[in-house]
Biopython code that builds the backbone (N, CA, C, O; Angstrom):
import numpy as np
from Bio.PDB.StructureBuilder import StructureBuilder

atoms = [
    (1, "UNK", "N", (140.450, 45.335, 117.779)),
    (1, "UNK", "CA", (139.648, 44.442, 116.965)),
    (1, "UNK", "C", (140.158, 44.455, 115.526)),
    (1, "UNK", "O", (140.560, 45.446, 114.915)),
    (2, "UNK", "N", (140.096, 43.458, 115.172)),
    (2, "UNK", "CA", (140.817, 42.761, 113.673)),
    (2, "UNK", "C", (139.813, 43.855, 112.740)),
    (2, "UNK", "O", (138.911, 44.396, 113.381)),
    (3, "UNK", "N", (139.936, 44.206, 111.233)),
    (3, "UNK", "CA", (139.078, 44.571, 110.450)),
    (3, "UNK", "C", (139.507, 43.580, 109.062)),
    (3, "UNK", "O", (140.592, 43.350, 108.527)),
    (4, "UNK", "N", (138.183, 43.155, 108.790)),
    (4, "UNK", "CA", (138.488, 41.897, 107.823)),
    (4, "UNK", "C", (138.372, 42.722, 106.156)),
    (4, "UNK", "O", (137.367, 43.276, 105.709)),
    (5, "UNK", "N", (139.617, 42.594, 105.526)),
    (5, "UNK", "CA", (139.201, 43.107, 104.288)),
    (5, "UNK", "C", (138.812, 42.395, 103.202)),
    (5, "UNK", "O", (138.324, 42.897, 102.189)),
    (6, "UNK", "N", (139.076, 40.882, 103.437)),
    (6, "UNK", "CA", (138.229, 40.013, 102.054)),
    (6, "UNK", "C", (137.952, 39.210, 102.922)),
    (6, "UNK", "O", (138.507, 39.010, 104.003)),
    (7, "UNK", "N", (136.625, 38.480, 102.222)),
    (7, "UNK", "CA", (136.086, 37.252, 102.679)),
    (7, "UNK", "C", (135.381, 35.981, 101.191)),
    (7, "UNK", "O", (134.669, 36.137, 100.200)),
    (8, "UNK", "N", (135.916, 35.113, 101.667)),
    (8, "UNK", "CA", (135.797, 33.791, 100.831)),
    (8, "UNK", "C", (134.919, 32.989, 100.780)),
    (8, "UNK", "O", (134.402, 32.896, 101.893)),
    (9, "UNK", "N", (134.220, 31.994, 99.670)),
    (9, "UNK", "CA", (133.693, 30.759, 100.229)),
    (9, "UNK", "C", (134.085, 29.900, 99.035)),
    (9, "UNK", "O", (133.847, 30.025, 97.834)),
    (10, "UNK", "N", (135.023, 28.638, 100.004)),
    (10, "UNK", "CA", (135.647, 27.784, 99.009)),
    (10, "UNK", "C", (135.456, 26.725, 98.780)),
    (10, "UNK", "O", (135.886, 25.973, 99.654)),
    (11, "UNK", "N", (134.846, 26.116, 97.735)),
    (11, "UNK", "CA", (133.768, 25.073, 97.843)),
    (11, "UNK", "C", (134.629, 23.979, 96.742)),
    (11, "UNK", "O", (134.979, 24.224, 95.588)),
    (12, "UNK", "N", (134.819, 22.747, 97.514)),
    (12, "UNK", "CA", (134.818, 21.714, 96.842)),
    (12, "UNK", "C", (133.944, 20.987, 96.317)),
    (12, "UNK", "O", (133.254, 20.371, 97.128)),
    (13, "UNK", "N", (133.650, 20.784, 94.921)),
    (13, "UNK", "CA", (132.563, 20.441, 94.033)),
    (13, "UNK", "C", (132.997, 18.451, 93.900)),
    (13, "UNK", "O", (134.095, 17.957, 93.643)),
    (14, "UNK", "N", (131.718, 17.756, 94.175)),
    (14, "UNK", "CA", (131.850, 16.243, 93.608)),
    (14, "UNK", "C", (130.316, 15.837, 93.034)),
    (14, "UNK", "O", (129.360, 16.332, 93.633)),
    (15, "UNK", "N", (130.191, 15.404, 92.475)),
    (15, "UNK", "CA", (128.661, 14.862, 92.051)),
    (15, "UNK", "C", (127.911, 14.635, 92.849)),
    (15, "UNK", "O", (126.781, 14.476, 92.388)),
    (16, "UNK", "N", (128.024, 14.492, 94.334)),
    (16, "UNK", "CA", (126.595, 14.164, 95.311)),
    (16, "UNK", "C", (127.191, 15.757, 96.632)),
    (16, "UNK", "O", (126.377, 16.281, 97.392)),
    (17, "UNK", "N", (128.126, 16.027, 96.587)),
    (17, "UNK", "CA", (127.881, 16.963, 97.696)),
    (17, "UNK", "C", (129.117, 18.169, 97.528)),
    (17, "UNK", "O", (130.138, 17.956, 96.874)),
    (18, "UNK", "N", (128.896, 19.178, 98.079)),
    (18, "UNK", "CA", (129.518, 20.686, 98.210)),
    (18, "UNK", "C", (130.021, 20.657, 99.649)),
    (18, "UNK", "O", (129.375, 21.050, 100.620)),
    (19, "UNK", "N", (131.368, 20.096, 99.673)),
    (19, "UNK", "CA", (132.505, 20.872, 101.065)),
    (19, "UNK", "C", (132.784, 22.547, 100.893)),
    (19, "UNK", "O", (133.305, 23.106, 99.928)),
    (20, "UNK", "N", (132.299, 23.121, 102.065)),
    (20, "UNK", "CA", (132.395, 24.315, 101.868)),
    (20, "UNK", "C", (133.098, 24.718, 102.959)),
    (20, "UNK", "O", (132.882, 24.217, 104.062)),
    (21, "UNK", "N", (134.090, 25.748, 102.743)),
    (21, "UNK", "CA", (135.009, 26.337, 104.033)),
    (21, "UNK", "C", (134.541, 28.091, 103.828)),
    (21, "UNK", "O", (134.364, 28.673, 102.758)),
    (22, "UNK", "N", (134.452, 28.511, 104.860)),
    (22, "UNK", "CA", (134.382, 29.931, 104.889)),
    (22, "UNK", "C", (136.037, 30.588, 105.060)),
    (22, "UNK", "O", (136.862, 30.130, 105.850)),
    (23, "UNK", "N", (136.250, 31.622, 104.230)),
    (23, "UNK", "CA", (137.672, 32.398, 105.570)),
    (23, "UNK", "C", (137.761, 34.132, 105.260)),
    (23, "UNK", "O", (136.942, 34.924, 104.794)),
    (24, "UNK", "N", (138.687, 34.231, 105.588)),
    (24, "UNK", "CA", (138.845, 35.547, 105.193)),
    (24, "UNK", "C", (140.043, 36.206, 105.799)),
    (24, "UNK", "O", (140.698, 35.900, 106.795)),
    (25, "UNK", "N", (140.182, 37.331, 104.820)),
    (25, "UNK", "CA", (141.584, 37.972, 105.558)),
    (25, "UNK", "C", (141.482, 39.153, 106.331)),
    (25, "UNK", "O", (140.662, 39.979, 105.928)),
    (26, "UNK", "N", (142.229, 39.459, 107.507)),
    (26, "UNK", "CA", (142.085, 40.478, 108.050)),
    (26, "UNK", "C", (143.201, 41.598, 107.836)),
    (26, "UNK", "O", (144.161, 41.328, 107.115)),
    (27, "UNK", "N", (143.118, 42.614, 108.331)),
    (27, "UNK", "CA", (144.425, 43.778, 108.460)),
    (27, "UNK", "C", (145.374, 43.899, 108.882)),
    (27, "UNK", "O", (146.034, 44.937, 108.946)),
    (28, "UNK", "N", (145.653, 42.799, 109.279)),
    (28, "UNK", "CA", (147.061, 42.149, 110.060)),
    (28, "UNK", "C", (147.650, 41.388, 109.292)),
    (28, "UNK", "O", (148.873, 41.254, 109.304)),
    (29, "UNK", "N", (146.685, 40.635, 108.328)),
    (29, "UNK", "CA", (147.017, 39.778, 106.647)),
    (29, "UNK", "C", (147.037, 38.485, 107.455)),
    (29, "UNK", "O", (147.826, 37.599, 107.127)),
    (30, "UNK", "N", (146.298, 38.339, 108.389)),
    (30, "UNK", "CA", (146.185, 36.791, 108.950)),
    (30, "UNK", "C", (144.846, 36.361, 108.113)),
    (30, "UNK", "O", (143.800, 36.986, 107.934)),
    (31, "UNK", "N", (145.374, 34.704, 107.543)),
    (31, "UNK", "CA", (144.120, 34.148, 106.675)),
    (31, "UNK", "C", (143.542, 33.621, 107.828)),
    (31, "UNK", "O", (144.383, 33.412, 108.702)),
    (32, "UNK", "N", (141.934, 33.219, 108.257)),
    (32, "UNK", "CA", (141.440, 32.893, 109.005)),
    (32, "UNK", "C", (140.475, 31.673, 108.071)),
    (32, "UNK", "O", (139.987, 32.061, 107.009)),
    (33, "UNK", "N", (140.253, 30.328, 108.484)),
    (33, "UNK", "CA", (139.467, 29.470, 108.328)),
    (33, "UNK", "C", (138.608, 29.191, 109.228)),
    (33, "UNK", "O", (139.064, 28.444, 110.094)),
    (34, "UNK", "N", (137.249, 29.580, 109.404)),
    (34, "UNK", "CA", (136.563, 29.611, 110.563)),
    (34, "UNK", "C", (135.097, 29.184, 110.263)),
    (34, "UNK", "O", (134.254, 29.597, 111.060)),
    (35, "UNK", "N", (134.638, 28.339, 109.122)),
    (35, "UNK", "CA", (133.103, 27.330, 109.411)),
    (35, "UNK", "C", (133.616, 26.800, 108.359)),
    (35, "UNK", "O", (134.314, 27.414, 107.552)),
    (36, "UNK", "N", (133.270, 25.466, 108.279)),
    (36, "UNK", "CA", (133.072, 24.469, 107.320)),
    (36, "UNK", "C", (131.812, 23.518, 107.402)),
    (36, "UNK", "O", (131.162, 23.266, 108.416)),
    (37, "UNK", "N", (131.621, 23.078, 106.218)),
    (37, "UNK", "CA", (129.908, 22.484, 106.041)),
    (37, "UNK", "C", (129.951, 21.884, 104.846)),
    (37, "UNK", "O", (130.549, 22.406, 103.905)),
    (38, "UNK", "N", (129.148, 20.395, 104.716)),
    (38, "UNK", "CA", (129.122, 20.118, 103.901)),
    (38, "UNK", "C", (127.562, 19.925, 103.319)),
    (38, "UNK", "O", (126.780, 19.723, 104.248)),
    (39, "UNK", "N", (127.011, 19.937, 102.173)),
    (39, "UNK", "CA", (125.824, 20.462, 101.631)),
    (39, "UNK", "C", (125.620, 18.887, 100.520)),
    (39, "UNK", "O", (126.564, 18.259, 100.041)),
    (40, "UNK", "N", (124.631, 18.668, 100.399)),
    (40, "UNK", "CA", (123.907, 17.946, 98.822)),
    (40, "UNK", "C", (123.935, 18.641, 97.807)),
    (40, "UNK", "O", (123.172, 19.605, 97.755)),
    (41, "UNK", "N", (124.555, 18.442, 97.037)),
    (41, "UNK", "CA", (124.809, 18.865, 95.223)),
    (41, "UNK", "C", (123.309, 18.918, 94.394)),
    (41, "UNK", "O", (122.994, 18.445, 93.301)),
    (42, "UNK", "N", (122.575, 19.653, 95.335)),
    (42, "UNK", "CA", (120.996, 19.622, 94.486)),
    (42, "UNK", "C", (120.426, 21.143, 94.570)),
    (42, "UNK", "O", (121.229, 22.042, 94.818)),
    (43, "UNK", "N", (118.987, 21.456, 94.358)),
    (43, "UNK", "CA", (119.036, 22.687, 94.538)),
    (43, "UNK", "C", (118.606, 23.099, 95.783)),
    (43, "UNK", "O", (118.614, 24.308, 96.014)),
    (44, "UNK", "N", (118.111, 22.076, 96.899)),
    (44, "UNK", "CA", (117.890, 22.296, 98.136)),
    (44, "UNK", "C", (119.355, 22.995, 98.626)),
    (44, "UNK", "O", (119.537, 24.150, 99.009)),
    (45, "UNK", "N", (120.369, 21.858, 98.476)),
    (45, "UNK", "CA", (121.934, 21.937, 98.671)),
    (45, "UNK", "C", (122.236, 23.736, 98.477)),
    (45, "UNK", "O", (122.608, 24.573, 99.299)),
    (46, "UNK", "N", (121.917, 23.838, 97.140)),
    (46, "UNK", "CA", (122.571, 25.189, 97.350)),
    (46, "UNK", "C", (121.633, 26.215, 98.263)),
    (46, "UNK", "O", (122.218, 26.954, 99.055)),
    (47, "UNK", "N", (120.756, 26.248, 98.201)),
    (47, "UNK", "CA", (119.526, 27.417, 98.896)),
    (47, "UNK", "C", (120.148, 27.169, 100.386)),
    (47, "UNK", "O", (120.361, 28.118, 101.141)),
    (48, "UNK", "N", (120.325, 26.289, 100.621)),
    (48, "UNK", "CA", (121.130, 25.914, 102.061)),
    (48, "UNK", "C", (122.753, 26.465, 101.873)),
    (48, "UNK", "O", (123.091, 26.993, 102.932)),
    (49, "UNK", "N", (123.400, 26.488, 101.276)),
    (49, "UNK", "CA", (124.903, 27.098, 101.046)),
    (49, "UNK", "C", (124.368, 28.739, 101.264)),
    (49, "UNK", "O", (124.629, 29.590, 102.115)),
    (50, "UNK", "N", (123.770, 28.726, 100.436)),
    (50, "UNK", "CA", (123.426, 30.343, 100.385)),
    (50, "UNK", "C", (122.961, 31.235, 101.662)),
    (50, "UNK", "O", (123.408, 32.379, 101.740)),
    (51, "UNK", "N", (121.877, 30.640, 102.893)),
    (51, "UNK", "CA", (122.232, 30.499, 103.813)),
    (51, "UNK", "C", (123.214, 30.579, 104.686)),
    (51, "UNK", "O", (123.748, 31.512, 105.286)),
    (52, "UNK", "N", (123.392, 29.161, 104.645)),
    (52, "UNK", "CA", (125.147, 28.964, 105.593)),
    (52, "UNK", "C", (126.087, 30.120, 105.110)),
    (52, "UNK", "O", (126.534, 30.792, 106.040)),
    (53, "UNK", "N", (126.397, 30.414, 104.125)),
    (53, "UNK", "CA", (127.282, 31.931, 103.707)),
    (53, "UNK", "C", (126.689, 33.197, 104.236)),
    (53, "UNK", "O", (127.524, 33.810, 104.900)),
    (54, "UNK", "N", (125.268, 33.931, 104.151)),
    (54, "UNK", "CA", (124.855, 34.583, 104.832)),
    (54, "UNK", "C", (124.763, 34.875, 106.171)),
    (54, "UNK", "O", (124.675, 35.966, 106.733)),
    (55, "UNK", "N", (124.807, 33.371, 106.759)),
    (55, "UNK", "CA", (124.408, 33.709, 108.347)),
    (55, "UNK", "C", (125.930, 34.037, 109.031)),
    (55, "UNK", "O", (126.026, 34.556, 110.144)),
    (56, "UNK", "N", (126.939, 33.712, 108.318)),
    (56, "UNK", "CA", (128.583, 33.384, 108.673)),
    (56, "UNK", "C", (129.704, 34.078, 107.926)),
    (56, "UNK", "O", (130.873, 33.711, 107.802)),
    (57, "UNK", "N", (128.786, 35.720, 107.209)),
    (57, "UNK", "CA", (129.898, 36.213, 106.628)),
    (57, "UNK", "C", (129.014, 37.968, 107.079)),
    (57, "UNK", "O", (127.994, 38.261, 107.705)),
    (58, "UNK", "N", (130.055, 38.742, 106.375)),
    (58, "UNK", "CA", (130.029, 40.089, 106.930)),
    (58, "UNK", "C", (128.669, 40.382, 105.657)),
    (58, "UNK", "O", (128.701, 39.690, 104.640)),
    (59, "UNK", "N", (127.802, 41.189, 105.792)),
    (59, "UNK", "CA", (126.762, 41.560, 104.829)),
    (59, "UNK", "C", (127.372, 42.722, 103.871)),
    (59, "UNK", "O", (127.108, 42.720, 102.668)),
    (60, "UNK", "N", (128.261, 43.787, 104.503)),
    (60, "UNK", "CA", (128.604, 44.489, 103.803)),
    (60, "UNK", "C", (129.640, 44.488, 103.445)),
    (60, "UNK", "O", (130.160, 45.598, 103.326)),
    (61, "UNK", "N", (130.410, 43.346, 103.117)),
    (61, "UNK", "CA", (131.836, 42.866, 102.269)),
    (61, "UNK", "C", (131.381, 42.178, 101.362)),
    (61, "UNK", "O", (130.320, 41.643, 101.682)),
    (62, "UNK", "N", (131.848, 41.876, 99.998)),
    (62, "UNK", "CA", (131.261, 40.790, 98.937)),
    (62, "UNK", "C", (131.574, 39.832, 99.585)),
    (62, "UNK", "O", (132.244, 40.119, 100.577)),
    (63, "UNK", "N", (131.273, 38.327, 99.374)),
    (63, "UNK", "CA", (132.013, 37.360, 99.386)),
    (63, "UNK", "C", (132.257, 36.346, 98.100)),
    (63, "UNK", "O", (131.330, 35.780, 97.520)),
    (64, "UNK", "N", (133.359, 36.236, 97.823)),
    (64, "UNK", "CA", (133.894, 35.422, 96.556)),
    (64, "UNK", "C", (133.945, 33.970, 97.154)),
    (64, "UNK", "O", (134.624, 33.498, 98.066)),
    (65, "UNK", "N", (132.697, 33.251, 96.069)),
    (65, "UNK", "CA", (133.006, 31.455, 95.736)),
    (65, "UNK", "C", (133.344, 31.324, 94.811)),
    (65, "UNK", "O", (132.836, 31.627, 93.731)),
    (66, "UNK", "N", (134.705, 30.621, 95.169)),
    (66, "UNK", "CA", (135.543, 29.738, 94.796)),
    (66, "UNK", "C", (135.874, 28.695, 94.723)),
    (66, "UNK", "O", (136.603, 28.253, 95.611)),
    (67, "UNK", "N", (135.309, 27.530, 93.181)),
    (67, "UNK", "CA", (135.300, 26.551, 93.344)),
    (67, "UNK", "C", (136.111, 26.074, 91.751)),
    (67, "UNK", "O", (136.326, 26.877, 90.843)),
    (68, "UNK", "N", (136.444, 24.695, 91.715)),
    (68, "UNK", "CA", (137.732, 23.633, 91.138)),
    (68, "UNK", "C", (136.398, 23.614, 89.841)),
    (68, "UNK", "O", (135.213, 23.365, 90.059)),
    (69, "UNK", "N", (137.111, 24.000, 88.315)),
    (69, "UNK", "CA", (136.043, 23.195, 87.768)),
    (69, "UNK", "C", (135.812, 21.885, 87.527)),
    (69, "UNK", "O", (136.833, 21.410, 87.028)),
    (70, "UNK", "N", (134.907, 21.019, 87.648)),
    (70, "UNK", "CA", (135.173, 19.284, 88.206)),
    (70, "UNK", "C", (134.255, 18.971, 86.876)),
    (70, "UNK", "O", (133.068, 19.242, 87.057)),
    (71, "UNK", "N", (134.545, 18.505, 85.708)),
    (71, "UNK", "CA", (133.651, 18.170, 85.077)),
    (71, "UNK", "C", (132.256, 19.172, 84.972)),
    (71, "UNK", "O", (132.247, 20.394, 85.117)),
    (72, "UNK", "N", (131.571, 18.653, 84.799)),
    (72, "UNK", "CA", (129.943, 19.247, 84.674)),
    (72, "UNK", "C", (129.456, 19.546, 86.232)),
    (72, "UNK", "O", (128.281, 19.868, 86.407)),
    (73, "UNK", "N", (130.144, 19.464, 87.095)),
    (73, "UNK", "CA", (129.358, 19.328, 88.385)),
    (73, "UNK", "C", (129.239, 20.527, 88.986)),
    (73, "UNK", "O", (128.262, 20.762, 89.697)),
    (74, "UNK", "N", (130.369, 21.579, 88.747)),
    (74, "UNK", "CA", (130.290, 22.304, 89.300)),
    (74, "UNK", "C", (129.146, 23.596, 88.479)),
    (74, "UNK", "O", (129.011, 24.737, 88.921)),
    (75, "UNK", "N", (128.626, 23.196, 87.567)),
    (75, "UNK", "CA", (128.078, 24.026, 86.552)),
    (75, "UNK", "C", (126.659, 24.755, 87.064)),
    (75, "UNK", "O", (126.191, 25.826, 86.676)),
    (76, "UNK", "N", (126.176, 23.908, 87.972)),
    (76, "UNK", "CA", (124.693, 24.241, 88.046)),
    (76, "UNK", "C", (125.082, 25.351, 89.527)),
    (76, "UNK", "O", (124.530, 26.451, 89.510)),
    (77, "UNK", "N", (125.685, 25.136, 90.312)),
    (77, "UNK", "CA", (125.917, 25.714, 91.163)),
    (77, "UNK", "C", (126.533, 26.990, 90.655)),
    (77, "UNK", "O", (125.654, 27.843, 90.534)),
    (78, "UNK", "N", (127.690, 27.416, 90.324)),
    (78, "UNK", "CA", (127.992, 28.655, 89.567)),
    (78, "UNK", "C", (126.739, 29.088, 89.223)),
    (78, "UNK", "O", (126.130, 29.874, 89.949)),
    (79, "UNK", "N", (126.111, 28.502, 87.804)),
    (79, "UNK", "CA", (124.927, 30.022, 87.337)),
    (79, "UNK", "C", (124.130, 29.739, 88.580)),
    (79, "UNK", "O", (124.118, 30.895, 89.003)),
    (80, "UNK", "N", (123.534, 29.136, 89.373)),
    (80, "UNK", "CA", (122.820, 29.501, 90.621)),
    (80, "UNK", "C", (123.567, 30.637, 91.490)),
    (80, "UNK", "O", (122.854, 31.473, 92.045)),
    (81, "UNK", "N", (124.591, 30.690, 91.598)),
    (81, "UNK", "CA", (125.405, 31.858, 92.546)),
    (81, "UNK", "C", (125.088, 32.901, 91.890)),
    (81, "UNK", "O", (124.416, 33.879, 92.217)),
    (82, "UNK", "N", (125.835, 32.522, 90.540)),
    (82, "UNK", "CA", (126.026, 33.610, 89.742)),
    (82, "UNK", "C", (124.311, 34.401, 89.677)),
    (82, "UNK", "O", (124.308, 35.629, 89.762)),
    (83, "UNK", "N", (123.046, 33.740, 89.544)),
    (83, "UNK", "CA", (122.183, 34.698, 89.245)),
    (83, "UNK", "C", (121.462, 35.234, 90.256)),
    (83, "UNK", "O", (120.354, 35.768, 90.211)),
    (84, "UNK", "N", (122.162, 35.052, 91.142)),
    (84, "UNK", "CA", (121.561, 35.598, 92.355)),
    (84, "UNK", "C", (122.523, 36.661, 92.919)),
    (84, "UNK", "O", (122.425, 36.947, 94.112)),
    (85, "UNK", "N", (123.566, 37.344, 92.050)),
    (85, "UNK", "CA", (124.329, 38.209, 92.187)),
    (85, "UNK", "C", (125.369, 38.142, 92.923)),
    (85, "UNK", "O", (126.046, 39.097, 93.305)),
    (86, "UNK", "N", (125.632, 36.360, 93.280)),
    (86, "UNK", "CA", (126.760, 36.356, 93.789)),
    (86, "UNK", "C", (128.364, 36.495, 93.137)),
    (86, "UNK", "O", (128.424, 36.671, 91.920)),
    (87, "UNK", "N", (129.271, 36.443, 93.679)),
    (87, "UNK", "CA", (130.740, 37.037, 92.860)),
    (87, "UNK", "C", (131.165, 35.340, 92.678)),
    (87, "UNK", "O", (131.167, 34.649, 93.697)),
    (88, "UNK", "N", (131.393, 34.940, 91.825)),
    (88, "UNK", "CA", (132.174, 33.368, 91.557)),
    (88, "UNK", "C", (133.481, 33.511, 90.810)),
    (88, "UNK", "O", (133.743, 34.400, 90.000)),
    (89, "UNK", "N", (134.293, 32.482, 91.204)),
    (89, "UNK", "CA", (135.364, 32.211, 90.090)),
    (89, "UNK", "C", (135.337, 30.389, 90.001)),
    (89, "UNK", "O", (135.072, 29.499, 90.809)),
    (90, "UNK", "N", (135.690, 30.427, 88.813)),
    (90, "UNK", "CA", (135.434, 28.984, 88.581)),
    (90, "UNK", "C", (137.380, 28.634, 87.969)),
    (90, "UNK", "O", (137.783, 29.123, 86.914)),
    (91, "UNK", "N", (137.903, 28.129, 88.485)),
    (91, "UNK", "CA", (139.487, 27.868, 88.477)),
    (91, "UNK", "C", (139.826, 26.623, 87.668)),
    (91, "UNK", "O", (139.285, 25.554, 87.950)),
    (92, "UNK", "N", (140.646, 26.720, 86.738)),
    (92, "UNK", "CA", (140.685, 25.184, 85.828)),
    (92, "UNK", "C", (141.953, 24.822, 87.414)),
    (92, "UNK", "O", (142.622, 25.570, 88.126)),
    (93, "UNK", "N", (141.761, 23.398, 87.371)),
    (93, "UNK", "CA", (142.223, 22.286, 88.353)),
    (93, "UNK", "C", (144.186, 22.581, 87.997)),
    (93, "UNK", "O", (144.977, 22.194, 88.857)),
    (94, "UNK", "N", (144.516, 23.004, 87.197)),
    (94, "UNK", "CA", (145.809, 23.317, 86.335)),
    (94, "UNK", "C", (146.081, 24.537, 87.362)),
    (94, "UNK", "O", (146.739, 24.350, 88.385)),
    (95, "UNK", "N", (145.800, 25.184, 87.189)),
    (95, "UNK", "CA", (145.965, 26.507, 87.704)),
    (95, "UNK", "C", (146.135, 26.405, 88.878)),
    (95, "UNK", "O", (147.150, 26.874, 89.392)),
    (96, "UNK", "N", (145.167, 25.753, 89.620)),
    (96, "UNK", "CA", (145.177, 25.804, 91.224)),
    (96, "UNK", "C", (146.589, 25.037, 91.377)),
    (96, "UNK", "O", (147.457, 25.740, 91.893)),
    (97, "UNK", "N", (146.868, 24.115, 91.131)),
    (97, "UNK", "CA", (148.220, 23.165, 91.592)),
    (97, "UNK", "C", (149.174, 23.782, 91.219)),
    (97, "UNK", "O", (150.169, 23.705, 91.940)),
    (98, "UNK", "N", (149.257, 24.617, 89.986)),
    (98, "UNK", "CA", (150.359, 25.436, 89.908)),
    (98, "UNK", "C", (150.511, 26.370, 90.884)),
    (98, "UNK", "O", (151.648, 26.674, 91.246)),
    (99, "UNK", "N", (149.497, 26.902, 91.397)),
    (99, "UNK", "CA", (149.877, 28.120, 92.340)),
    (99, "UNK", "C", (149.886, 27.482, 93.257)),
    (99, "UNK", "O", (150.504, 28.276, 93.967)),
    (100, "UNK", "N", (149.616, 26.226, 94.213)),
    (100, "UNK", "CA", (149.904, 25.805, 94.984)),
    (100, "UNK", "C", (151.218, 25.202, 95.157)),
    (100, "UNK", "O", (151.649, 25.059, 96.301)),
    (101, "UNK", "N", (151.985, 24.788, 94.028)),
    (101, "UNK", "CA", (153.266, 24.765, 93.633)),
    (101, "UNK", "C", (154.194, 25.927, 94.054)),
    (101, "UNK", "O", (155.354, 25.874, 94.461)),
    (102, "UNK", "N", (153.404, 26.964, 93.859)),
    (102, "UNK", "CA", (154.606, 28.401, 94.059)),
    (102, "UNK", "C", (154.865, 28.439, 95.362)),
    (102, "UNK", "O", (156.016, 28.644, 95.749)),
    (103, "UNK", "N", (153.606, 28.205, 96.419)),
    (103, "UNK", "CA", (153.689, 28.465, 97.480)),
    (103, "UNK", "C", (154.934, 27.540, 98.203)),
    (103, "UNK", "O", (155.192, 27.681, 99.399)),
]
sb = StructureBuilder()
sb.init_structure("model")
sb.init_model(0)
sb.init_chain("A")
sb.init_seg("    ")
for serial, (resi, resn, name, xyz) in enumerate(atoms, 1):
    if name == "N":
        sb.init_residue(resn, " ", resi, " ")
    sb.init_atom(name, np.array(xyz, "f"), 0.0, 1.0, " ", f" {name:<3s}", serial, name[0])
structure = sb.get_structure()
């Protein structure tokens, strides 16, 4: 059996809704993409993300969301993660294409 040492949630931010992919890596260093969901950009939306991440990730691993900063949109969602003690990174749109560049 695989042992997973990080786990993700990578959320594409737009003004009406949150694409969210779960994954994570295991000890073999295989990335795994294994639920995706898409949510309403409100605060129902997130209480439901928060959820969907709970029911579909390990309880005793953190899990890091990771989302594009998109304008103002992604703002309310961060401090909602964030004050509920979740781990966030918020990525300028620059950054990501560059490292997707390296690859």
């Amino acid at each position: 059996m695989q042992h997973v040492l990080k786990q993700a949630c990578g959320i594409d931010v737009s003004k009406d809704e949150l694409v969210v992919t779960l994954g994570r890596l295991t000890d073999t260093l295989k990335v795994e993409l294994y639920a995706r969901k898409t949510f309403p950009n409100t605060g129902t939306g997130f209480t439901a993300l928060q959820h969907f991440v709970a029911r579909h990730t390990l309880a005793d691993l953190p899990t890091r969301h990771v989302m594009e900063a998109t304008g103002c949109y992604h703002e309310e969602l961060a401090f909602f993660l964030h004050d509920r003690g979740a781990e966030v990174s918020v990525v300028l749109p620059n950054r990501m294409s560059a490292y997707l560049r390296t690859l």
